[in-house]
N, CA, C and O of each residue as an XYZ file, in Angstrom:
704
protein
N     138.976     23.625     30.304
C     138.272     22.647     29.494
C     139.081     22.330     28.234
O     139.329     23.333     27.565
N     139.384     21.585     27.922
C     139.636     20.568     26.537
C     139.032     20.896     25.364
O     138.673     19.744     25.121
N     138.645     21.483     24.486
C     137.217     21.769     23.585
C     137.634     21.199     22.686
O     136.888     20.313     22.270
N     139.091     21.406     21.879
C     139.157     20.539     20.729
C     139.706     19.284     21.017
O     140.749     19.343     20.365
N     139.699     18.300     21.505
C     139.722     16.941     21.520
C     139.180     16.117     20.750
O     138.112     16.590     20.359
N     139.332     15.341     20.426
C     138.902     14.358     18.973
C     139.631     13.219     19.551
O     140.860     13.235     19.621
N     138.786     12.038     20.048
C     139.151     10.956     19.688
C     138.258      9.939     20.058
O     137.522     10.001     21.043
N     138.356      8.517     18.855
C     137.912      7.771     19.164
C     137.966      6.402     19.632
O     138.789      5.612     19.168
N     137.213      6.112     20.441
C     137.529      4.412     21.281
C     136.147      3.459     21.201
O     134.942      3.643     21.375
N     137.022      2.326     20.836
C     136.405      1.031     21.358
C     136.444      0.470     22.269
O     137.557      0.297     22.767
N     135.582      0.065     22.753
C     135.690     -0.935     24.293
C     134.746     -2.228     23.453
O     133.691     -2.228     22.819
N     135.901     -3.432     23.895
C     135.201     -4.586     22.918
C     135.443     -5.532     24.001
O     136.449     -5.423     24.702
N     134.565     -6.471     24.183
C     133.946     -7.914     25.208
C     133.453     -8.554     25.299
O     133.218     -8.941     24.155
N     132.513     -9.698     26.589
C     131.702    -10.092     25.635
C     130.918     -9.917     27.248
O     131.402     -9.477     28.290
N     129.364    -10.517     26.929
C     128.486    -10.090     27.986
C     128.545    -10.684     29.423
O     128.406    -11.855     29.777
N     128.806     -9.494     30.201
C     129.006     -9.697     32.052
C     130.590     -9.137     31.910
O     131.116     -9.123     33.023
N     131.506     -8.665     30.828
C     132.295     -8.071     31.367
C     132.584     -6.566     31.518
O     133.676     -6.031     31.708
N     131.187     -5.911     31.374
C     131.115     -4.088     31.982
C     131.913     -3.438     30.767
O     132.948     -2.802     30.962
N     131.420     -3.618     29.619
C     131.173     -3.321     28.482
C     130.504     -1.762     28.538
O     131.103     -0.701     28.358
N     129.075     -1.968     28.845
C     128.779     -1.067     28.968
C     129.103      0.219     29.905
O     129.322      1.392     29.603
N     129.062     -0.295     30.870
C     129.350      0.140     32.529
C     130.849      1.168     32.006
O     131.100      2.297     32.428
N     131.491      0.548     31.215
C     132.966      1.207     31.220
C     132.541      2.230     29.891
O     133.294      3.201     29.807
N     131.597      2.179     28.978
C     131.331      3.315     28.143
C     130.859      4.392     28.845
O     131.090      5.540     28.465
N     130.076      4.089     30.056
C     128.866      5.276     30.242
C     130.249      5.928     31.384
O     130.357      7.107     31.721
N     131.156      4.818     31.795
C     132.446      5.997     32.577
C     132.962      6.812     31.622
O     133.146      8.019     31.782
N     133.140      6.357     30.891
C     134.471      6.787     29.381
C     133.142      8.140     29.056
O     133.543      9.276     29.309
N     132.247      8.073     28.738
C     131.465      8.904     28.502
C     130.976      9.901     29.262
O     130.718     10.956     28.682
N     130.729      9.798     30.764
C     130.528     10.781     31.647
C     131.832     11.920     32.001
O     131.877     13.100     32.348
N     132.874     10.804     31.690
C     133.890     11.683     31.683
C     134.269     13.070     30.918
O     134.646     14.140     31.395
N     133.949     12.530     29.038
C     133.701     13.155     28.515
C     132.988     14.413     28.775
O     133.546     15.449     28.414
N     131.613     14.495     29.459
C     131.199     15.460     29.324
C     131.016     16.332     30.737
O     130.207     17.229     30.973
N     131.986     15.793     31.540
C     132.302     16.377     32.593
C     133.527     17.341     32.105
O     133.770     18.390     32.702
N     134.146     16.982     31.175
C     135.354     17.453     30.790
C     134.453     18.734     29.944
O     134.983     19.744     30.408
N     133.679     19.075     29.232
C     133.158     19.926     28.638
C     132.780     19.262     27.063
O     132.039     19.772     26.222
N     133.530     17.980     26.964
C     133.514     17.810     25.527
C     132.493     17.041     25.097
O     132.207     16.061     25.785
N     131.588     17.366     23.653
C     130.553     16.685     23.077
C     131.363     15.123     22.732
O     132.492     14.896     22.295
N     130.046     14.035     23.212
C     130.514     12.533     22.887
C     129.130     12.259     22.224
O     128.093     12.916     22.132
N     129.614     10.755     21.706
C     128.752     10.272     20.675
C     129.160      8.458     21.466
O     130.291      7.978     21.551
N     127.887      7.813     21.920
C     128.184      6.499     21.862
C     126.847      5.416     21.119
O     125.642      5.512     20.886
N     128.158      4.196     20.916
C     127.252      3.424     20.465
C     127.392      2.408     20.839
O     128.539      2.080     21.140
N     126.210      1.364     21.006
C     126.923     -0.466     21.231
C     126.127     -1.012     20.867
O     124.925     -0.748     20.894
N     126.777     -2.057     20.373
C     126.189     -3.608     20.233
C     126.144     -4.652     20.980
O     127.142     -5.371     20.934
N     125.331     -4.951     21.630
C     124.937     -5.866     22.924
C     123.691     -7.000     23.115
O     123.253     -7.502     24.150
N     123.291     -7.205     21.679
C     122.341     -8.309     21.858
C     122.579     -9.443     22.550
O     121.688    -10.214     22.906
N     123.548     -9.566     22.727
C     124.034    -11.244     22.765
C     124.779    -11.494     24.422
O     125.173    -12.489     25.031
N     124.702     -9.825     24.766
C     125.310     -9.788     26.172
C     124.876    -10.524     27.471
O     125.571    -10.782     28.453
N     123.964    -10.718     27.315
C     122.481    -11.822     28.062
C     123.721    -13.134     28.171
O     124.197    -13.413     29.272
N     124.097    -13.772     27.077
C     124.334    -14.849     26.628
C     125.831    -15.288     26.798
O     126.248    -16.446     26.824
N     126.424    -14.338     26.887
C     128.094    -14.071     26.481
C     128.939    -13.487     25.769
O     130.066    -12.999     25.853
N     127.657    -13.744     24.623
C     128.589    -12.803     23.427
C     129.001    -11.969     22.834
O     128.647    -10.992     23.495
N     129.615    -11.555     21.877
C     130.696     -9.877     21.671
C     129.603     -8.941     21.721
O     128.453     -8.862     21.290
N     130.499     -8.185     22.490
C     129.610     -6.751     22.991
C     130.719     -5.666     22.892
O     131.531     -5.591     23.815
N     130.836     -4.536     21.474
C     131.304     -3.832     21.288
C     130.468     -2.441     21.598
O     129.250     -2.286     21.693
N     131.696     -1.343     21.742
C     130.771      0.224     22.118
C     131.792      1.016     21.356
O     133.009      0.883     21.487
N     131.238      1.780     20.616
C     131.877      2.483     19.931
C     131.757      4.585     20.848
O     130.699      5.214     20.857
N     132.922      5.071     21.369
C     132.580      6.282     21.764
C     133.669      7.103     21.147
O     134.886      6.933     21.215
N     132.882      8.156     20.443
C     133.734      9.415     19.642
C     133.417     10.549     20.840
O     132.280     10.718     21.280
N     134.419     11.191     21.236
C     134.878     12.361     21.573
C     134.963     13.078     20.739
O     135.405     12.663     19.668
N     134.525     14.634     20.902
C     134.881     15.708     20.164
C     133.707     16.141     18.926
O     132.668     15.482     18.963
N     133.813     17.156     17.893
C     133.105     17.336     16.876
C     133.030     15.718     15.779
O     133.729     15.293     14.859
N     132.106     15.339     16.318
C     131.725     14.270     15.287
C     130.239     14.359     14.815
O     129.477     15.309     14.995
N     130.057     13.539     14.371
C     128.108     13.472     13.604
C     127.341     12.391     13.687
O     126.114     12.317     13.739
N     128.566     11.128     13.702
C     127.670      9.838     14.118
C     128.533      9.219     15.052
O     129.745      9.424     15.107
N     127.938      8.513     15.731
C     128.282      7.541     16.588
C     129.554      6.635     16.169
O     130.686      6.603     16.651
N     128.928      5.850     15.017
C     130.356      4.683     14.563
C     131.579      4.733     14.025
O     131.710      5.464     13.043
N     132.420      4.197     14.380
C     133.999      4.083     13.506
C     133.837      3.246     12.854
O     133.280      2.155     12.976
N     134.535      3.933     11.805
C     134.472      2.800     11.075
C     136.164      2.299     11.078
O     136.990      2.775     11.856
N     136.461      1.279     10.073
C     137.632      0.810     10.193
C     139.022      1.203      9.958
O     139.260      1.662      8.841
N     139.698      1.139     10.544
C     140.925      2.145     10.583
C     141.105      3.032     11.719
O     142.194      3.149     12.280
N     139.767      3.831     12.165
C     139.253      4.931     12.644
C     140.116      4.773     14.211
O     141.225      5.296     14.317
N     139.759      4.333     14.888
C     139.918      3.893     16.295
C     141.069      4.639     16.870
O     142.166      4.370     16.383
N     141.020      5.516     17.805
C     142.485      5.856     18.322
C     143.064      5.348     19.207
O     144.259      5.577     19.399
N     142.269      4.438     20.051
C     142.137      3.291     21.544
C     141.370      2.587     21.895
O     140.544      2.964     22.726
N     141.360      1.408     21.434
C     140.929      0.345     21.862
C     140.803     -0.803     23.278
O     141.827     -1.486     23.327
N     140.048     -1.066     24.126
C     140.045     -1.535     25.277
C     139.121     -2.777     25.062
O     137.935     -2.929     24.769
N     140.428     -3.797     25.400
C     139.533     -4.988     24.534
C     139.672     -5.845     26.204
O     140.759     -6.031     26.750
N     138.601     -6.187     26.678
C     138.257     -7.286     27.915
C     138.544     -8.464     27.748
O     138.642     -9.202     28.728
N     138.724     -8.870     26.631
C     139.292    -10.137     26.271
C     140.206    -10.349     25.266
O     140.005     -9.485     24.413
N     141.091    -11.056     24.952
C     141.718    -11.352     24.326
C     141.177    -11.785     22.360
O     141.570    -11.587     21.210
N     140.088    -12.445     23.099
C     139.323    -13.284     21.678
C     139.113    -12.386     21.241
O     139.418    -12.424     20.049
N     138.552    -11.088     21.659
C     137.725    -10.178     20.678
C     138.949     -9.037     19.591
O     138.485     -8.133     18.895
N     140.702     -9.373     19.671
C     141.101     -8.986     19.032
C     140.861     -8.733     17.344
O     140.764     -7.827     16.516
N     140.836    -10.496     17.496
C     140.582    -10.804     15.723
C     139.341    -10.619     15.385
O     139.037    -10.952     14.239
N     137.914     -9.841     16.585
C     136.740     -9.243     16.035
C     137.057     -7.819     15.578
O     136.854     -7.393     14.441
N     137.480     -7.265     16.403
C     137.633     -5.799     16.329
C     138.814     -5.367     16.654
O     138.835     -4.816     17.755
N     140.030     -5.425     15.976
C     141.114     -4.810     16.066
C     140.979     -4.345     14.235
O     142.049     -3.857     13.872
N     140.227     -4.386     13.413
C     140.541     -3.766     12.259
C     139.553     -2.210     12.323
O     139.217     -1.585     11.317
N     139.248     -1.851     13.623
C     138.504     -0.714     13.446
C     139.589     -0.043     13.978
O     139.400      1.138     13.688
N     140.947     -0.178     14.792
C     142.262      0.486     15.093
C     142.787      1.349     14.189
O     142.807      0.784     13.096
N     143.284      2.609     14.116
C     144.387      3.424     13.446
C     145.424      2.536     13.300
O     145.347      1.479     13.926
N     146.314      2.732     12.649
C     147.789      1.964     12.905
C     148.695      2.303     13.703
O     149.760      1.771     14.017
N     148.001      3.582     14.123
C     149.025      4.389     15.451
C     148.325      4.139     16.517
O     148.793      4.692     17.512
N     147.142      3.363     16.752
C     146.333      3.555     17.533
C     146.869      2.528     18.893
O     147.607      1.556     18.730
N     146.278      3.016     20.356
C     146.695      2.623     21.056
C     145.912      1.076     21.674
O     144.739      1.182     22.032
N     146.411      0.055     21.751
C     145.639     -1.135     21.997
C     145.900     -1.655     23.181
O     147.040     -2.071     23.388
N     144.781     -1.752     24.324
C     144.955     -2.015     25.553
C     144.282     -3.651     26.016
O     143.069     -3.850     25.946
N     145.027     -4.478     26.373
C     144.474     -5.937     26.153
C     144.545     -6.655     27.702
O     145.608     -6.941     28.254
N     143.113     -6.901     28.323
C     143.297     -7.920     29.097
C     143.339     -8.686     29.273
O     142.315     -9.365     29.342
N     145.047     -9.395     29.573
C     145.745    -10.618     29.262
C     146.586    -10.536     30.208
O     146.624     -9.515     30.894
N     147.415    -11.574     30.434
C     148.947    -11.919     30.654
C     149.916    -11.899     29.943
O     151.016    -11.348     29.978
N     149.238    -12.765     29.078
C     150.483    -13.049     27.493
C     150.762    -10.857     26.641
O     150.138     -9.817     26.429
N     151.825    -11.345     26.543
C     152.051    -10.274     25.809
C     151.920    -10.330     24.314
O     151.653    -11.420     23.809
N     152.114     -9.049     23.387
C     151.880     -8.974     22.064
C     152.057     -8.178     21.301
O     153.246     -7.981     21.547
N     151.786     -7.385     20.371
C     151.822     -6.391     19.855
C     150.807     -5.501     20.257
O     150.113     -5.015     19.365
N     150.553     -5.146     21.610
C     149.652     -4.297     22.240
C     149.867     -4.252     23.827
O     150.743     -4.877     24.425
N     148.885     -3.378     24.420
C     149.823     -2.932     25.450
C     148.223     -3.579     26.394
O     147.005     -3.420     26.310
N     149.389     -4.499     27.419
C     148.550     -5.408     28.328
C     149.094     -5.123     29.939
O     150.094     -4.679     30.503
N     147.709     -5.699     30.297
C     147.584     -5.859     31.963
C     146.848     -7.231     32.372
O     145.783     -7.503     31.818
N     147.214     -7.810     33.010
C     145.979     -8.538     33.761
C     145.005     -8.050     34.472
O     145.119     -7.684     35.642
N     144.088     -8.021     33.870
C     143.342     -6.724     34.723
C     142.103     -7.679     35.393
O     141.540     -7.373     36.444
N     141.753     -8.990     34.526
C     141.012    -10.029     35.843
C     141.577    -10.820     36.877
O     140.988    -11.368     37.809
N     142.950    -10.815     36.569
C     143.360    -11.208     37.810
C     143.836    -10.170     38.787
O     144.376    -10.775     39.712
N     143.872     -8.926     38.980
C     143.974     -7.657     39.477
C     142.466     -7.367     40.005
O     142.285     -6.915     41.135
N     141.399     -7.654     39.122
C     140.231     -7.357     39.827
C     140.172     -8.388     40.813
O     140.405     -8.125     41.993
N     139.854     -9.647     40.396
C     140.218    -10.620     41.263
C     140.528    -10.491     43.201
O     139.922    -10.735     44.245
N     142.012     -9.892     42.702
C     142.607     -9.529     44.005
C     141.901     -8.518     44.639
O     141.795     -8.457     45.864
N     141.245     -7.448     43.602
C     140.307     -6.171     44.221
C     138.807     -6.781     45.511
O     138.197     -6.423     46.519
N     138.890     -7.713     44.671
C     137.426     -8.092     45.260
C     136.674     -8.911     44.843
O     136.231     -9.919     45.394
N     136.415     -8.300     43.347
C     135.321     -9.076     41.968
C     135.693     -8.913     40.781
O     135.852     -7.735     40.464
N     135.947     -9.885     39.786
C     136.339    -10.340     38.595
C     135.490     -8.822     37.769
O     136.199     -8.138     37.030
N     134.121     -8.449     37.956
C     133.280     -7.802     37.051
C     133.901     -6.553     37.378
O     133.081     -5.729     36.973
N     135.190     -5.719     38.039
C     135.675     -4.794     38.212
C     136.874     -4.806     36.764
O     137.247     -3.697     36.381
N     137.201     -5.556     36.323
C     138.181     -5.743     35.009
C     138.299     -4.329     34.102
O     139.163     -3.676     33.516
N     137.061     -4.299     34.338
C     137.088     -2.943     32.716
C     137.440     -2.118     33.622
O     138.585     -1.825     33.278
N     137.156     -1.416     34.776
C     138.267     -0.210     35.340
C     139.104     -0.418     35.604
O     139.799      0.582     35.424
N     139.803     -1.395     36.097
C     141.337     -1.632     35.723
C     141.803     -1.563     34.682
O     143.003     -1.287     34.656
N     141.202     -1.744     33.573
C     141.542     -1.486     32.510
C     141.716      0.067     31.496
O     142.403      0.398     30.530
N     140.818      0.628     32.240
C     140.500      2.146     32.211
C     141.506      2.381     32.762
O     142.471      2.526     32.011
N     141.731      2.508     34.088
C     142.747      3.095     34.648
C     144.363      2.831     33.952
O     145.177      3.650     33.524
N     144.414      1.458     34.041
C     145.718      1.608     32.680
C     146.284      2.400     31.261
O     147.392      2.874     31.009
N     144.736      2.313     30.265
C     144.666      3.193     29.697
C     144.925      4.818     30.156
O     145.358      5.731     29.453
N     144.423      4.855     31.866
C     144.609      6.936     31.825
C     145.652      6.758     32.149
O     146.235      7.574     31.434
N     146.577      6.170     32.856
C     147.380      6.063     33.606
C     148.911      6.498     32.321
O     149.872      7.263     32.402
N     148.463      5.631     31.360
C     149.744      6.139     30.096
C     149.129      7.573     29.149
O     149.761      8.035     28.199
N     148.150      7.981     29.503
C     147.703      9.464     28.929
C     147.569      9.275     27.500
O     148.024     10.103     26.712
N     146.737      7.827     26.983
C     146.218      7.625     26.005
C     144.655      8.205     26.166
O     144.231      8.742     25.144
N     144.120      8.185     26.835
C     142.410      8.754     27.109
C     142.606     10.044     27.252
O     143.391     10.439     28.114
N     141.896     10.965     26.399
C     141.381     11.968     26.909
C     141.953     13.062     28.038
O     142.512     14.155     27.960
N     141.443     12.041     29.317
C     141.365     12.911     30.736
C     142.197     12.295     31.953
O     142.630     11.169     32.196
N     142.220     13.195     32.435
C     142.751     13.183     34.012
C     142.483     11.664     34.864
O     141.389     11.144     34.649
N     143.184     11.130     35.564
C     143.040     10.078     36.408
C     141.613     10.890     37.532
O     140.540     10.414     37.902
N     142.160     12.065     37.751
C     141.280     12.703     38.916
C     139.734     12.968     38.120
O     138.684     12.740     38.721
N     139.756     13.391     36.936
C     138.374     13.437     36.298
C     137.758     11.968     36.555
O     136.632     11.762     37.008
N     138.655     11.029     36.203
C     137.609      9.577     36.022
C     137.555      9.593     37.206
O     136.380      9.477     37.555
N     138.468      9.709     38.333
C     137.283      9.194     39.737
C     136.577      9.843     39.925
O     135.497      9.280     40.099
N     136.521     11.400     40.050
C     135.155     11.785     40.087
C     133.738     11.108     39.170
O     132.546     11.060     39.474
N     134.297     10.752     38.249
C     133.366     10.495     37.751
C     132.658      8.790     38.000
O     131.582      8.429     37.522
N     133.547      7.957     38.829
C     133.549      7.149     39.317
C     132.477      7.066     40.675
O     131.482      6.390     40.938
N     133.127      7.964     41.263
C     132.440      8.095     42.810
C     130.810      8.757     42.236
O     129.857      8.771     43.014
N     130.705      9.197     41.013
C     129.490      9.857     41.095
C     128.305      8.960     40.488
O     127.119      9.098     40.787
N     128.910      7.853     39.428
C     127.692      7.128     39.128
C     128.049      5.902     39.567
O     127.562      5.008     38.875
N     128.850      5.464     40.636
C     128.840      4.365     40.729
C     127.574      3.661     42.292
O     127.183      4.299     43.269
N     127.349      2.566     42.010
C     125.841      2.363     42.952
C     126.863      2.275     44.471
O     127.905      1.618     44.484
N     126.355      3.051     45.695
C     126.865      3.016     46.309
C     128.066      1.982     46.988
O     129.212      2.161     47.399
N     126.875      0.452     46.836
C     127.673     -0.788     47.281
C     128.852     -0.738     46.219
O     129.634     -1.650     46.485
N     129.129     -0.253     45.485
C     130.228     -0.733     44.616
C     131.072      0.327     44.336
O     131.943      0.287     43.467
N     130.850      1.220     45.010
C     131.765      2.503     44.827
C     133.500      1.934     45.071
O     134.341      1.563     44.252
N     133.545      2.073     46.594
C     135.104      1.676     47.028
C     135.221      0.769     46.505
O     136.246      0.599     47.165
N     135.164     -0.495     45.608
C     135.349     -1.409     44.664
C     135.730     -0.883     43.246
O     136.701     -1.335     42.638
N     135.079     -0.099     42.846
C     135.268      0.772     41.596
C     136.589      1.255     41.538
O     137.553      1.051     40.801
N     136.311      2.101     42.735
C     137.431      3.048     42.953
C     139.068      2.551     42.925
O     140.035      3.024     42.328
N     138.900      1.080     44.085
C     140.231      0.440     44.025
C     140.766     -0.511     42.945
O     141.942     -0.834     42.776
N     139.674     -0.907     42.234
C     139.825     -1.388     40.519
C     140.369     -0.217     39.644
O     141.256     -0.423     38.815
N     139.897      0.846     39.815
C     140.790      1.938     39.048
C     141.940      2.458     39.439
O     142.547      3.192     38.659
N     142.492      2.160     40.806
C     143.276      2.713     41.338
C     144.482      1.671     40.950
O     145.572      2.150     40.639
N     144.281      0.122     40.967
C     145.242     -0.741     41.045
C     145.859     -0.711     39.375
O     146.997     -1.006     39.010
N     144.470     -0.166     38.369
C     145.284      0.348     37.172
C     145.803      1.139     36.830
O     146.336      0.985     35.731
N     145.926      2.053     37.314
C     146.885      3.226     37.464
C     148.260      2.939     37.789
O     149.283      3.475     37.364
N     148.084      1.851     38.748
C     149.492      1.568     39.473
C     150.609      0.758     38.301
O     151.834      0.839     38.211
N     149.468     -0.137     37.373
C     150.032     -1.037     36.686
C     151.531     -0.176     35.811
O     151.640      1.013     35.510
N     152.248     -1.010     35.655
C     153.462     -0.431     35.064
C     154.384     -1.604     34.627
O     154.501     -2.551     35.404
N     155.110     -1.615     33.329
C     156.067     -2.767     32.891
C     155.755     -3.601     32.598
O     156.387     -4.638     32.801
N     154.378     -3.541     31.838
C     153.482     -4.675     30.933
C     153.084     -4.232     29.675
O     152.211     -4.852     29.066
N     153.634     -3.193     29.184
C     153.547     -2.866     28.013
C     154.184     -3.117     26.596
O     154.855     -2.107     26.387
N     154.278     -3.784     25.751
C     154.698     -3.954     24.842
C     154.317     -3.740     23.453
O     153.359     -4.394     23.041
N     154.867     -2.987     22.712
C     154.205     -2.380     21.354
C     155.233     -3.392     20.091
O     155.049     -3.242     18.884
């Protein structure tokens, strides 16, 4: 087990792109791993489209939110939501962007990868999986699928699974 681990992530989007869905992975993981988590989100507007941030601390923390600066990895579903929430980032912090265009952060196409998976709403585990895949998260590629195969609704399991798998694979789209 991991016990002292400390870190914290954003997952920022906007509503219908598994915002949530990708906290409660990022989070089950967590505590499959042994380690205390803390999450939070903002999702009123997810109904509608609009920004839907989740804030999850790993490790000895006390509240839920980062504040700004704080962030050790960021997983942003869209591009737009940089200039919402990229000032809650460390300056060392790791920034994972689903895009094409490159930047000062480290990208995948991860809707056009889901796309090819099957369904566009698979994005955020491709995106996950990119993130484990460079050993910015936490945990194990093998922890998140377990933890994949275990809450995911049956019909959407092998979908899950090969959305996380095709981010893993991703490689030579990174740019800092």
């Amino acid at each position: 087990m991991m016990k002292n681990i400390k870190q914290q992530i954003i997952v920022s989007g906007v509503g219908g792109q598994g915002v949530v869905f990708a906290t409660r992975v990022i989070a089950e993981a967590s505590m499959e791993a042994g380690l205390n988590v803390l999450t939070s989100e903002s999702h009123g507007m997810a109904m509608r489209g609009g920004t839907v941030v989740s804030h999850i601390k790993i490790g000895a923390f006390k509240s839920p939110l980062i504040r700004r600066g704080q962030a050790d990895v960021g997983l942003f579903l869209t591009p737009a939501n940089l200039g919402v929430h990229r000032d809650l980032m460390t300056k060392e912090g790791r920034i994972f962007v689903n895009t094409a265009s490159s930047g000062d952060y480290e990208h995948c196409d991860a809707t056009t990868l889901a796309k090819d998976a099957g369904a566009v709403v698979v994005a955020n585990l491709v995106l996950i999986g990119y993130a484990v895949q460079t050993d910015s998260l936490f945990c194990t590629a093998e922890l998140m699928k377990n933890v994949i195969r275990r809450i995911s609704q049956p019909k959407q399991l092998e979908l899950n699974l090969k959305a996380f798998r095709l981010g893993l694979g991703v490689n030579g789209t990174t740019q800092k």
